[in-house]
Residue, then its C-alpha position, 0 to 999 in steps of 0.5 A: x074789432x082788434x085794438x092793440x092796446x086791448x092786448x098789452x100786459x097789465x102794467x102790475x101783475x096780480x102779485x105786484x098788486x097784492x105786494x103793493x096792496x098789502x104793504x103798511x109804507x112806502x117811499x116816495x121819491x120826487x125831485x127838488x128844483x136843484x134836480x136832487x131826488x127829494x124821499x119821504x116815507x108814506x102811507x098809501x092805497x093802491x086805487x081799485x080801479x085803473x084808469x082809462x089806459x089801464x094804469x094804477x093809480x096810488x093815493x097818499x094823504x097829504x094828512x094831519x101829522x107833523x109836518x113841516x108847513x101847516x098848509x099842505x099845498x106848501x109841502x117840499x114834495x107837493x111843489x115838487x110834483x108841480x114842477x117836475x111830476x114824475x115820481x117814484x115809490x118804492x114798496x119793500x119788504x125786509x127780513x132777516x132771512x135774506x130770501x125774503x126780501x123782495x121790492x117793486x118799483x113804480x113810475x108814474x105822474x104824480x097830481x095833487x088831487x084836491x076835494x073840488x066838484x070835478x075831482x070829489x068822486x075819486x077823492x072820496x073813494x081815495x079817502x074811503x081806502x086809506x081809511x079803511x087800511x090805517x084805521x088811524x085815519x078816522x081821526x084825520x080830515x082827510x076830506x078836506x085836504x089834498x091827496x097825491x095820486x101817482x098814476x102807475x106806467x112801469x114797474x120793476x121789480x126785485x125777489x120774490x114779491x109773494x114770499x111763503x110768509x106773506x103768500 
C-alpha cells in the first residue's frame, strides 16, 4: 500500500540533526500574553526518536540553576507555552571567520512534559540525554522536575550547517 506520507521529506535533514545534535545551547523564543516574543537561552537534546508523524522533538530541562521563581511550572516561558504553544529555537554557530557561520531554525509545539505515569518512559529517555550531553546535569534532579518538549514541523535554514571545522 502507497500512503502519501510514507513519501514526504524528513522535516530535518541528516546534517540539520547533527548541527542541532552537536551544538552546546540554543535560544528559545516563546510568546508573552501581550504578544511580545519572550528568548531564553537553553541547554537541549534532540530526541532519538521521532514521533508518530515523523517530527523531532527537542527536550530542554526546566532545571536547578537560578531562576526567577522557585517552582518551575511558575516560569515566565512555561506559562507562555500554556497560552500560546508555539515556539521557536534557533541553533547557531559563530565565527570570526564569517563563511562559518551557519543557523537552523526550528518551529514547533512546545508541552510541559511532566514525571507522571503516562509520560515517565519519555521523560526518563529526555532526562537520560541531557545527562549524557551536560555532564553537569548528574547533580540536578532532573527526574523530578518538568522538561519542555518542542515538537519539530519546520525548519529553515542559514550557511553552511556542516562546516570544514565541525564536519
Amino acid at each position: 500500500m502507497h500512503h502519501a506520507d510514507a513519501m514526504r521529506d524528513p522535516i530535518l535533514t541528516p546534517v540539520e540533526r547533527r548541527f542541532v545534535a552537536d551544538a552546546r545551547r540554543a535560544v528559545l523564543a516563546t510568546t508573552d500574553p501581550q504578544g511580545r516574543p519572550r528568548l531564553v537561552p537553553i541547554c537541549h537534546v534532540l530526541g532519538e526518536t521521532d514521533d508518530e508523524l515523523g517530527r523531532p522533538r527537542l527536550y530542554t530541562p526546566i532545571d536547578e540553576k537560578p531562576k526567577a521563581s522557585p517552582d518551575p511550572r511558575a516560569l515566565p516561558r512555561v506559562r507562555d507555552l500554556l497560552v500560546v504553544p508555539e515556539a521557536v529555537v534557533l541553533v547557531d554557530r559563530w565565527d570570526e571567520d564569517w563563511t562559518q557561520l551557519a543557523w537552523l531554525r526550528l518551529y514547533g509545539r512546545g508541552e510541559i512534559l511532566e514525571p507522571q505515569p503516562h509520560e515517565r518512559e519519555e521523560h526518563a529517555a529526555a532526562v537520560a540525554g541531557l545527562r549524557a550531553k551536560y555532564p553537569q546535569y548528574g547533580a540536578h534532579r532532573l527526574e523530578t522536575r518538568p522538561i519542555i518538549r518542542i515538537t519539530v514541523h519546520a525548519a529553515r535554514r542559514w550557511g553552511e550547517l556542516a562546516s570544514a571545522r565541525t564536519g
